[in-house]
LUMMARKOL-603445 format. One record per residue: residue in three letters; residue number from 1; x, y, z of N, C-alpha, C in turn. Coordinates in steps of 0.001 Angstrom, whole numbers, plus 524288, in hexadecimal, padded with zeros to 5 digits. Each point is the difference from the previous one (the first is absolute). Layout:
N
{node ala,NUM,{X,Y,Z},{X,Y,Z},{X,Y,Z}}
...
END
This chain:
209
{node unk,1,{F357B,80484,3F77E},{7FA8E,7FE29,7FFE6},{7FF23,7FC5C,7FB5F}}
{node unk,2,{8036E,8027A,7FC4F},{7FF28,7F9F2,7FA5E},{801E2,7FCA5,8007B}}
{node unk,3,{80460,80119,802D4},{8026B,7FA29,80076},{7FD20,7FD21,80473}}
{node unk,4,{7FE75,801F5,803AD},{7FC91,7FD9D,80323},{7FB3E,7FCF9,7FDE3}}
{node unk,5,{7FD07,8027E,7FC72},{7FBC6,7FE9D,7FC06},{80206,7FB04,7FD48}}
{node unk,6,{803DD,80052,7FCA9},{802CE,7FB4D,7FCC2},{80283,7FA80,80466}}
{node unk,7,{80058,801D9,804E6},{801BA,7FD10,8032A},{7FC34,7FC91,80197}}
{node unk,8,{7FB36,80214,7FFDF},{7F893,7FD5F,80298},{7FFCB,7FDB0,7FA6F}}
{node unk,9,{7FFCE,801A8,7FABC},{7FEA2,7FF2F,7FC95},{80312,7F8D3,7FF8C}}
{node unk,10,{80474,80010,7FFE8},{80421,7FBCA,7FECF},{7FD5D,7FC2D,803F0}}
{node unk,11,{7FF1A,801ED,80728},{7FE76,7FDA4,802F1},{7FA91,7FB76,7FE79}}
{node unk,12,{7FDF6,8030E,7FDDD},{7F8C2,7FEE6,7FDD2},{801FB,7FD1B,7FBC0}}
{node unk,13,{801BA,7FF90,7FAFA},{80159,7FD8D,7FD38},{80281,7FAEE,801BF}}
{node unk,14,{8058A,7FEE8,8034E},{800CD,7FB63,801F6},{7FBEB,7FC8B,801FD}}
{node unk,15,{7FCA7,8038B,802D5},{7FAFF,7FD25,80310},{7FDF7,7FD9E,7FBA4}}
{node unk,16,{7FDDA,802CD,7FB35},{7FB41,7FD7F,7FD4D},{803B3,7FAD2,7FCE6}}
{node unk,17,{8039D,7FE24,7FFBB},{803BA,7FCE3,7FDC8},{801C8,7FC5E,80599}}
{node unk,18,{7FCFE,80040,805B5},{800BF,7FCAF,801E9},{7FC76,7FDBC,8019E}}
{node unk,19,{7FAA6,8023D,7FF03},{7FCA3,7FE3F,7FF37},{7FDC1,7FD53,7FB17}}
{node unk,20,{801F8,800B8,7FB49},{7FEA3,7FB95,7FC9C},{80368,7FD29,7FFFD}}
{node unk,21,{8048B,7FEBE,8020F},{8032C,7FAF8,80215},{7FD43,7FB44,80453}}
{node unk,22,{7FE45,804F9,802D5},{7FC24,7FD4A,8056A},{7FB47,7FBDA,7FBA8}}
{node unk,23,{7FDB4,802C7,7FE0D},{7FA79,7FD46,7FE04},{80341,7FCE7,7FAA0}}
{node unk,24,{803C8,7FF73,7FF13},{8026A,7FABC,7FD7B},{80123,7FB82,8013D}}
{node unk,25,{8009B,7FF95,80637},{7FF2A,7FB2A,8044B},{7FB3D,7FF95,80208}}
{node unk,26,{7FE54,8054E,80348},{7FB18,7FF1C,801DF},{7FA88,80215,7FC0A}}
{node unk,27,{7FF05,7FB57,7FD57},{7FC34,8006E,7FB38},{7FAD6,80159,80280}}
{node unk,28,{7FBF9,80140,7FDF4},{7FA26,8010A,80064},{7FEE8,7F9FF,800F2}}
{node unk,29,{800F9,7FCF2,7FC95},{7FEA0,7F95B,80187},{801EE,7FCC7,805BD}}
{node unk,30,{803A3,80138,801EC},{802B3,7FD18,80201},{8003D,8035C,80504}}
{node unk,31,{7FFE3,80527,80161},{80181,80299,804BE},{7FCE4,80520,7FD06}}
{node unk,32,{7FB0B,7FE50,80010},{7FBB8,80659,80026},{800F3,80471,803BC}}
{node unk,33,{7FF94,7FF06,80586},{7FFC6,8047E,803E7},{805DF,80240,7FEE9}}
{node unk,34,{80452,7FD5C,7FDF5},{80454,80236,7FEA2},{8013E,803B0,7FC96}}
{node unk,35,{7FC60,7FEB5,7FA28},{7FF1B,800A4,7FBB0},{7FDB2,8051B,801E5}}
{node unk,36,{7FDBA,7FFCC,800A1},{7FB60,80614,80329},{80484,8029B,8038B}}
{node unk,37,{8018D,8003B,8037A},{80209,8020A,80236},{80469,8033D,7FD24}}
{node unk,38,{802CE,7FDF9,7FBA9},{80472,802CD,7FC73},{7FD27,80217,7FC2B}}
{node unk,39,{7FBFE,7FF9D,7FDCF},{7FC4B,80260,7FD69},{8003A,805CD,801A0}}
{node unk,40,{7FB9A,7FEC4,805F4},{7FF48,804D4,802B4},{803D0,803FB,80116}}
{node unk,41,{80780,7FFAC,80276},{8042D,8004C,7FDF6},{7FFD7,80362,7FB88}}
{node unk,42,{80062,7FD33,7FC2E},{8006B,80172,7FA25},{7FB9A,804B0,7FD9B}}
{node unk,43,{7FCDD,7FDC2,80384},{7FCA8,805B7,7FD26},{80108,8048D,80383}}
{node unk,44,{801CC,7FFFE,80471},{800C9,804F4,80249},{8056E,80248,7FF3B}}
{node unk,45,{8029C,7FBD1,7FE5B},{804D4,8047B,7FD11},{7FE24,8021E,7FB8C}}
{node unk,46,{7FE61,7FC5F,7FB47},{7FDD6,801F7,7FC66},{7FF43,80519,80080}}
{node unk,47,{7FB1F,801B5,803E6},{7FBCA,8039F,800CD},{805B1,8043D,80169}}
{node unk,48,{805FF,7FD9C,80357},{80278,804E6,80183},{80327,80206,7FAEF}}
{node unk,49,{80038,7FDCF,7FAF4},{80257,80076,7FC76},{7FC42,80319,7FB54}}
{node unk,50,{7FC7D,7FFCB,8020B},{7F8E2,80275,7FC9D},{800DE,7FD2F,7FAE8}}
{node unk,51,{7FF0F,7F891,80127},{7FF32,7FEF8,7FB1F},{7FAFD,7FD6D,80321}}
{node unk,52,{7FC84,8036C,7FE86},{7FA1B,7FFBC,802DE},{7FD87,7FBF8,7FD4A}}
{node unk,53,{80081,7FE68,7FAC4},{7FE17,7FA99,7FC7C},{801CC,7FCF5,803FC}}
{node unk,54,{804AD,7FDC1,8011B},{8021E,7FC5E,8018D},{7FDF1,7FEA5,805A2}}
{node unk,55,{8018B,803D8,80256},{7FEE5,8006E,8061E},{7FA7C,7FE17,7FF6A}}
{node unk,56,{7FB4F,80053,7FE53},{7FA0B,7FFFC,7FEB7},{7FFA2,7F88A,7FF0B}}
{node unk,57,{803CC,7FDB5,7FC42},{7FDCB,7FBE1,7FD74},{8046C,7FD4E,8055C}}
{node unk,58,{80329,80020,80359},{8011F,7FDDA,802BE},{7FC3F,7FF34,8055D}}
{node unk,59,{7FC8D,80474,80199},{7FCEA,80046,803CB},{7FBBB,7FB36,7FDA6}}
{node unk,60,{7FC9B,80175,7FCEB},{7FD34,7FDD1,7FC59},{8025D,7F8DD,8025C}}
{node unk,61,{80516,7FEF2,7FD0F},{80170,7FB4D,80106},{801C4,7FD03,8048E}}
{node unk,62,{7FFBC,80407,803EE},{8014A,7FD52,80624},{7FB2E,7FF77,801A6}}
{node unk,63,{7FA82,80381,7FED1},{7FAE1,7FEDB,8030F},{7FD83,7FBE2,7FC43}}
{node unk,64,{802D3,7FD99,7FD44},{7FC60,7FB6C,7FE49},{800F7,7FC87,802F8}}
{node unk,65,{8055F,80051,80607},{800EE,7FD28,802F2},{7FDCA,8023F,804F1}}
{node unk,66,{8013B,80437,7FF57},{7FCC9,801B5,80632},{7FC8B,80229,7FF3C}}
{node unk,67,{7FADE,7FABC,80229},{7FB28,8030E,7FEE1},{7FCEE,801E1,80665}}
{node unk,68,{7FD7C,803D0,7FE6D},{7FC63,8023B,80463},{7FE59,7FC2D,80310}}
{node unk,69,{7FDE7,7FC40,7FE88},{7FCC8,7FC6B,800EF},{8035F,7FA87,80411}}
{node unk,70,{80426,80052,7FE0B},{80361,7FD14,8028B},{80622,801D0,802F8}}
{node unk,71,{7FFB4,80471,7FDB3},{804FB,802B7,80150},{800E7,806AC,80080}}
{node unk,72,{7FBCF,80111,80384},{7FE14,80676,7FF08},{806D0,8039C,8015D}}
{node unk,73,{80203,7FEA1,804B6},{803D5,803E1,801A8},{802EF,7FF27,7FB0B}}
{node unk,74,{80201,7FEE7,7FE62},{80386,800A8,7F902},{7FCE4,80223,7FB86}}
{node unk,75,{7FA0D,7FDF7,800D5},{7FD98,80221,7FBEE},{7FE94,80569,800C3}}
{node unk,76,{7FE7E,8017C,804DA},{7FFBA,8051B,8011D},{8054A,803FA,7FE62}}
{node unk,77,{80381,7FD84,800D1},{80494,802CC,800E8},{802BE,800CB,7F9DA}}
{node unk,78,{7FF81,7FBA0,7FD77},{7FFDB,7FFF0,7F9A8},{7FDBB,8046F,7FDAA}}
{node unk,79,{7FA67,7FEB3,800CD},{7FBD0,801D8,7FDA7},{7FF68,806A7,8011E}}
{node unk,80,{802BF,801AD,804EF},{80178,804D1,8018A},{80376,80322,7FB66}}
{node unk,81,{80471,7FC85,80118},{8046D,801F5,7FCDD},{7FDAF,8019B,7F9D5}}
{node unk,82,{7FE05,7FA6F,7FBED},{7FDF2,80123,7FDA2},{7FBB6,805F3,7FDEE}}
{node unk,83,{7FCDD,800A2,802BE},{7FC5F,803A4,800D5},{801D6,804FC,7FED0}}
{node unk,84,{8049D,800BB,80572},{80295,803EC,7FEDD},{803B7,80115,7FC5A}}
{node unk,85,{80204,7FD17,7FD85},{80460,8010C,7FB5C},{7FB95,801A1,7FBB2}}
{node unk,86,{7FAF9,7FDCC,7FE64},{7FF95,8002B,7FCF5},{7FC44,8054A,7FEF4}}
{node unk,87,{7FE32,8013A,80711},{7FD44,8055E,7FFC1},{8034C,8063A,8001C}}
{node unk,88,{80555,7FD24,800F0},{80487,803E7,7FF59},{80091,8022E,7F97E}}
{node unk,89,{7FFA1,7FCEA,7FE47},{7FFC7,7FE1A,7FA56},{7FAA0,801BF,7FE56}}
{node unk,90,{7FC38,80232,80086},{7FAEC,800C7,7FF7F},{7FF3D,7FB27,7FBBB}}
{node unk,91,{80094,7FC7E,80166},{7FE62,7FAAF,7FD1B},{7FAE9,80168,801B3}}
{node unk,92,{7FBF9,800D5,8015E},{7F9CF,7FE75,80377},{7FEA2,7FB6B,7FEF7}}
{node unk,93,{7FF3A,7FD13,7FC46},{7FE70,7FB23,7FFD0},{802EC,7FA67,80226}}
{node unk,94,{804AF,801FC,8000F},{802B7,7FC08,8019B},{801E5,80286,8059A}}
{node unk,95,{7FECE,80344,80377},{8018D,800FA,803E9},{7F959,7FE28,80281}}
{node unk,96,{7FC37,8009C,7FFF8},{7F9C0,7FDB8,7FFC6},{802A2,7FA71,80163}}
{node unk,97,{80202,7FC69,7FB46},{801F6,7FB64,7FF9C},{8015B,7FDA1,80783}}
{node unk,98,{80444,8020F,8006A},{80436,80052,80502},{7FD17,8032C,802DD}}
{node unk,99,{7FE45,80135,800F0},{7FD4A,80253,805AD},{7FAA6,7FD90,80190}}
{node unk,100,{7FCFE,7FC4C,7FACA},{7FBE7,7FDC6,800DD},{80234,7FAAE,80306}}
{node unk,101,{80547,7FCF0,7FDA3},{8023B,7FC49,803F5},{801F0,7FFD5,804F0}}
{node unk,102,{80178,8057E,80041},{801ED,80228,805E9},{7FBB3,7FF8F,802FF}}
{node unk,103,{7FA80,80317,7FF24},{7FC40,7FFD3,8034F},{7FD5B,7FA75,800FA}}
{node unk,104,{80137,7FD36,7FCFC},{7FD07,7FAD0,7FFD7},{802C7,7FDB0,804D8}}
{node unk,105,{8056F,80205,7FEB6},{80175,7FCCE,804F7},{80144,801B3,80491}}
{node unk,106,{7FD76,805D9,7FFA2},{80112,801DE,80506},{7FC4D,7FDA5,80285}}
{node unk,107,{7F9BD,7FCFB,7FE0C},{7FAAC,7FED8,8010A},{801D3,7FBEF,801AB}}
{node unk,108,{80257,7FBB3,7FE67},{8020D,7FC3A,80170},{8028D,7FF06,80678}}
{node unk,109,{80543,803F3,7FEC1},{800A4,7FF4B,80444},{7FD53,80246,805D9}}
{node unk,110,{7FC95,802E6,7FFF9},{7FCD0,80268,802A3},{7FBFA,7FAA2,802D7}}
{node unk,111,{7FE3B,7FD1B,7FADF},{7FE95,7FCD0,8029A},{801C5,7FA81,803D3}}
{node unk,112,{805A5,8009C,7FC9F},{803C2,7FBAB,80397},{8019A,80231,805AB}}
{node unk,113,{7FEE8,8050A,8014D},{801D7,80363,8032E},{7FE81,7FC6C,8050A}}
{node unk,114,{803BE,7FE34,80410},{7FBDF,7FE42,80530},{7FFB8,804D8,80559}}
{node unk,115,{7FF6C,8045C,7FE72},{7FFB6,80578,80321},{7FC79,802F0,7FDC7}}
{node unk,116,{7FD06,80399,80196},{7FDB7,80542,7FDEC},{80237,8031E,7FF86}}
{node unk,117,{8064D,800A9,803FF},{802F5,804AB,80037},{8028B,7FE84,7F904}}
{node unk,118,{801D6,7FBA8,80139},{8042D,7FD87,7F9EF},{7FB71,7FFBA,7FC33}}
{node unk,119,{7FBA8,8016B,7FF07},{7FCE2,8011A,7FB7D},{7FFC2,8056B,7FE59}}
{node unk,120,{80028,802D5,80453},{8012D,8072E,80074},{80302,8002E,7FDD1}}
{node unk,121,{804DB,7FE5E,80127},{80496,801FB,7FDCE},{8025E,7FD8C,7FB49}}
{node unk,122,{7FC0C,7FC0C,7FEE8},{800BF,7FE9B,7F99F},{7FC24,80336,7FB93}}
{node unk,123,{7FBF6,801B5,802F8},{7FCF7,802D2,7FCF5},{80414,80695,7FFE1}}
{node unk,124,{80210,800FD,804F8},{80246,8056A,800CF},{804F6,8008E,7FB33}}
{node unk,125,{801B1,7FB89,80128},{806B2,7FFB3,7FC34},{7FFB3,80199,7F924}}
{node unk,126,{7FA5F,7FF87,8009B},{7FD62,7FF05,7F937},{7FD10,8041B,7FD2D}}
{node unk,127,{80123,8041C,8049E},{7FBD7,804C5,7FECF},{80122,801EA,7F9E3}}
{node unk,128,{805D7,80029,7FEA7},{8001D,80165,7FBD6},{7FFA8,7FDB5,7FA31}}
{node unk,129,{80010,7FB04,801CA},{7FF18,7FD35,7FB7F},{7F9CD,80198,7FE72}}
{node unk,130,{7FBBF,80025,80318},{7FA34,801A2,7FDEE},{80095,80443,7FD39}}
{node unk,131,{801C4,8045E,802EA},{7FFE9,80423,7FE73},{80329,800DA,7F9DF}}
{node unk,132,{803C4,7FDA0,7FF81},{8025B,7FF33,7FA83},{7FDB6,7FDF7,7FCF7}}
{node unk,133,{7FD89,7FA8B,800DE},{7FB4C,7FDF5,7FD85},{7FB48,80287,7FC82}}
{node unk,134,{7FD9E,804CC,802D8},{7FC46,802FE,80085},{8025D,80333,7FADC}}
{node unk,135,{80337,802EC,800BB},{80362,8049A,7FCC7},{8010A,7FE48,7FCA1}}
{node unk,136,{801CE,7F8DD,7FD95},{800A5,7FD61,7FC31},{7FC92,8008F,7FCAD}}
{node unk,137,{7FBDE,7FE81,804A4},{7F9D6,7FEF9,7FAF3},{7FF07,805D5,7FF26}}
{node unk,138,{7FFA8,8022E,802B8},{7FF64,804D7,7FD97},{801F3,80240,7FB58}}
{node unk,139,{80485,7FECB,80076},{80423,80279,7FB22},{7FFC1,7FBCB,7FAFB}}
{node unk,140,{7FE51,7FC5C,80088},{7FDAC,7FBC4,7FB72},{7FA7E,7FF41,7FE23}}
{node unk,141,{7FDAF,8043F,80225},{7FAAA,80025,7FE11},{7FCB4,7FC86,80224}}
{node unk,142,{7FF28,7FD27,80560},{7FEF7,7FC1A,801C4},{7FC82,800BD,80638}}
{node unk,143,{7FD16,803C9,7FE8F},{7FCCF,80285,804EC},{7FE43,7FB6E,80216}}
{node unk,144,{7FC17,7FC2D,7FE5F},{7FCB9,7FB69,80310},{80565,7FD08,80285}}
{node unk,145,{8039D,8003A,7FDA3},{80448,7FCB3,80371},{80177,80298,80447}}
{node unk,146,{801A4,8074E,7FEAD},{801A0,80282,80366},{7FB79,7FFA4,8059E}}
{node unk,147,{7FABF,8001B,7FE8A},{7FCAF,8008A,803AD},{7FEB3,7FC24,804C1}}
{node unk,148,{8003B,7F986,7FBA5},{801D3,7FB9F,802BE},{804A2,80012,8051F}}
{node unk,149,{80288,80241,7FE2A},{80592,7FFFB,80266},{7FEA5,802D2,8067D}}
{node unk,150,{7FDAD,8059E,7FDE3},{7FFE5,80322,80410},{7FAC2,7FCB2,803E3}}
{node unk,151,{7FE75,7FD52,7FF27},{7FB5B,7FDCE,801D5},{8037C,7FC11,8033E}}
{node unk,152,{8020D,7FC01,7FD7C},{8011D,7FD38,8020B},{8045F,7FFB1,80585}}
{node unk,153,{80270,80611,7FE00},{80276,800F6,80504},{7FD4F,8010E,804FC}}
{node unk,154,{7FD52,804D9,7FD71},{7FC29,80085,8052A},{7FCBD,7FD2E,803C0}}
{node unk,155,{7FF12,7FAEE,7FAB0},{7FD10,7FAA6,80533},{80401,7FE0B,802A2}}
{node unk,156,{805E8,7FFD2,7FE59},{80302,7FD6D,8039E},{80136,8028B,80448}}
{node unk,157,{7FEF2,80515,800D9},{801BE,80427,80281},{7FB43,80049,80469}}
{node unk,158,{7FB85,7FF8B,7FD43},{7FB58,80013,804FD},{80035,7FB47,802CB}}
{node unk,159,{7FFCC,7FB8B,7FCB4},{80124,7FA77,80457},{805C5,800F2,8036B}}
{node unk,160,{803AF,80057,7FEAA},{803A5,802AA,802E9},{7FE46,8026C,80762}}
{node unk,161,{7FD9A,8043A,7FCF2},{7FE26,80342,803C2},{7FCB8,7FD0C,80417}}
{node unk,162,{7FBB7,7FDA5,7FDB0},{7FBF1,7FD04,80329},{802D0,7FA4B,8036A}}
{node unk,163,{80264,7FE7D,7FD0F},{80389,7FAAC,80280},{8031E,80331,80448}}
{node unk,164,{80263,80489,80028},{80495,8014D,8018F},{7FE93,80462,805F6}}
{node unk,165,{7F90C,80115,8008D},{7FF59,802A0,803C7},{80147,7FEFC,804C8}}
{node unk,166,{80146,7FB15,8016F},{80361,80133,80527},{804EB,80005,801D4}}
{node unk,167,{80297,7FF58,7FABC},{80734,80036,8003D},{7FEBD,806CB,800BD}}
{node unk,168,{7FDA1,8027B,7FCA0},{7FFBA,806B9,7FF54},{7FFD6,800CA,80777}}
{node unk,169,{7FB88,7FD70,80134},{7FE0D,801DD,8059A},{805A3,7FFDB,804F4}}
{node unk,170,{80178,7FBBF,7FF60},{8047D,7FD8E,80361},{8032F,800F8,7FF6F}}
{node unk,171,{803ED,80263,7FA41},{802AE,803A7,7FE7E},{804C9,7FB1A,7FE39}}
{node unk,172,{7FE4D,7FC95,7FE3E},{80391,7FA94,7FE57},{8032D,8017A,7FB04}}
{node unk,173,{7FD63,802B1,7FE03},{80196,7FF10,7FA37},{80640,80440,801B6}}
{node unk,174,{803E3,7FDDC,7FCC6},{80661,80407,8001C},{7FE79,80591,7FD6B}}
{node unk,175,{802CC,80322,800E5},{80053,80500,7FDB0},{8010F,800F7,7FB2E}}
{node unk,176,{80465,7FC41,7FDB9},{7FF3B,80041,7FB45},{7FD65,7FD83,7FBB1}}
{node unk,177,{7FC9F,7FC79,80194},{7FBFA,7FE54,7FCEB},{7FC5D,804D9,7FED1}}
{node unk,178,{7FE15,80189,80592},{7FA32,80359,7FF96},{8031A,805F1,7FC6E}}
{node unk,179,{805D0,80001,7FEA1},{7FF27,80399,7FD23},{8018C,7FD6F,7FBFF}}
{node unk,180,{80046,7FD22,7FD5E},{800A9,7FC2D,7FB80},{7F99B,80143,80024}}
{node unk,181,{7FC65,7FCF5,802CB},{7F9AB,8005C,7FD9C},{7FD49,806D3,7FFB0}}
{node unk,182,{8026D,803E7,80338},{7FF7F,80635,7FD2D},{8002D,800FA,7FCA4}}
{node unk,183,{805E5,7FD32,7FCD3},{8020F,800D9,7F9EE},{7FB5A,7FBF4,7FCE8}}
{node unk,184,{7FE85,7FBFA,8033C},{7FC56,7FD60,7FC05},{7FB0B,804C7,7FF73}}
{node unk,185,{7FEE0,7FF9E,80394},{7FAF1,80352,80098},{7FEDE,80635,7FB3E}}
{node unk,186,{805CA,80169,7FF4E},{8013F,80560,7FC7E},{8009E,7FE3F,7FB0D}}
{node unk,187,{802BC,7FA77,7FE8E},{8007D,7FF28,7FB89},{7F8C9,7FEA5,7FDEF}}
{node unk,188,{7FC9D,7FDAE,8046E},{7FC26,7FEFA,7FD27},{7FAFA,80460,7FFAF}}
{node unk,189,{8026F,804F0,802A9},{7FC8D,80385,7FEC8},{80183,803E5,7FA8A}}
{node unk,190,{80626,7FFD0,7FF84},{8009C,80237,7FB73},{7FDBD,7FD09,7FAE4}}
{node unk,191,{80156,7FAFB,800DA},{7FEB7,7FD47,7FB17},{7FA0E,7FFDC,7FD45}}
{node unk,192,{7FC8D,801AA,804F9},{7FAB7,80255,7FF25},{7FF2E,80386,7FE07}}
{node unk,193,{8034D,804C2,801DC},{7FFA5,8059D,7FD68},{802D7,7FF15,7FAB6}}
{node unk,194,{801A8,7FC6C,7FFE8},{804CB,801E9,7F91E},{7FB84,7FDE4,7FD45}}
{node unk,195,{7FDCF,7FC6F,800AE},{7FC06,7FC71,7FC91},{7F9E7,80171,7FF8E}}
{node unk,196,{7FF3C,80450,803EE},{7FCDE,8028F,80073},{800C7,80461,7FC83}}
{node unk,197,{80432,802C2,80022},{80001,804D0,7FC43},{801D0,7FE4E,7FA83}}
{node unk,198,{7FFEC,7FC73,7FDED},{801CA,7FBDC,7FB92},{7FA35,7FED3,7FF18}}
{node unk,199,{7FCA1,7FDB2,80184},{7FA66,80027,7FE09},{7FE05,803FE,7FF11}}
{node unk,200,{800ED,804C8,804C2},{7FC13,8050C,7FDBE},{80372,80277,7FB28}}
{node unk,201,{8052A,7FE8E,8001E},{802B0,80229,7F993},{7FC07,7FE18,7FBA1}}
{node unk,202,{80069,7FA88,80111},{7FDF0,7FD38,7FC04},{7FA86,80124,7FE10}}
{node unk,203,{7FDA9,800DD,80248},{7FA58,8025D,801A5},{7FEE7,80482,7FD1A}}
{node unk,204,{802B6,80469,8011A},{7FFFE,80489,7FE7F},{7FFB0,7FF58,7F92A}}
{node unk,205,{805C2,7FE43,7FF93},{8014C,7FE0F,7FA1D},{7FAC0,7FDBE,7FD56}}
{node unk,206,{7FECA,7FBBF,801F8},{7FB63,7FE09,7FDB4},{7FC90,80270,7FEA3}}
{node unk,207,{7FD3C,8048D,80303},{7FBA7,804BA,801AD},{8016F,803A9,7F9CC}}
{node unk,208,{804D4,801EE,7FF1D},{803A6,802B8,7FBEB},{7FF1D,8001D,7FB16}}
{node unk,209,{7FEF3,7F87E,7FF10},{80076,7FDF0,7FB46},{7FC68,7FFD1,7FBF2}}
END
């Protein structure tokens, strides 16, 4: 099993040394989406080696190329990775960071979406990024954000619903979406109750003092 370990380890190391070879030809100036792409690379070995600094300022440096706004499926997918390394890491502020870019571009592409079913299941695929979101702010002291958050899911979730009443009726939507949007549906009722019993903590305390 150690040598197996030292074997991934050596593996991950070659990588991060062929990726700063990569971004020695393909510069940030000259071949950006390249530049980003070995970035992104680079920080997820990083992240498999837990040099969580590193892995962090490489994400950081690929979404200054892939932005929400112009480039959501990478930025989402970045901004994912990010999120989670850094909420693994109980970073909270910098996992807040990466999950606020993820959702931006999950919004994004939702709206590039040309389906209702392919808006479902971009909102469905994402359930957990809110819900991590939510637990971030929570754990960073950041209730009006956390509350934002849970809000903002839930409007995407009711337009959802209302846009989506006659795929429900006709039975269009795949099977595994509508349980992809269940898991949405659970992640956004817990994230109510955690943030709910996180105010009446807070509350109490206050009452105490």
């Amino acid at each position: 099993m150690q040598e197996m370990q030292g074997k991934e380890i050596q593996k991950s190391q070659q990588a991060v040394t062929a990726c700063q070879d990569a971004m020695l030809v393909y510069t940030q100036q000259s071949f950006p989406e390249q530049w980003a792409l070995a970035q992104s690379i680079l920080g997820n070995t990083y992240s498999q080696l837990n040099h969580i600094n590193e892995a962090i300022a490489c994400y950081r440096s690929a979404l200054t190329i892939y932005l929400s706004t112009t480039n959501p499926l990478n930025c989402l997918r970045i901004g994912r990775n990010f999120g989670k390394v850094a909420f693994l890491a109980k970073r909270w502020h910098e996992a807040i960071e990466g999950y606020n870019l993820a959702i931006e571009a999950v919004e994004t592409s939702r709206s590039w979406a040309t389906s209702e079913s392919r808006r479902q299941e971009i909102s469905a695929e994402a359930f957990h990024i809110y819900h991590n979101m939510v637990q971030a702010c929570i754990n960073a002291g950041q209730l009006e954000k956390a509350l934002e958050t849970v809000e903002r899911s839930r409007a995407k979730r009711l337009v959802d619903l209302m846009a989506s009443n006659d795929l429900y009726q006709s039975d269009e939507i795949a099977p595994n979406v509508k349980e992809l949007l269940q898991k949405f549906d659970i992640a956004i009722d817990t994230s109510i109750r955690t943030f709910g019993t996180i105010v009446e903590t807070l509350h109490a305390t206050s009452l105490h003092k």
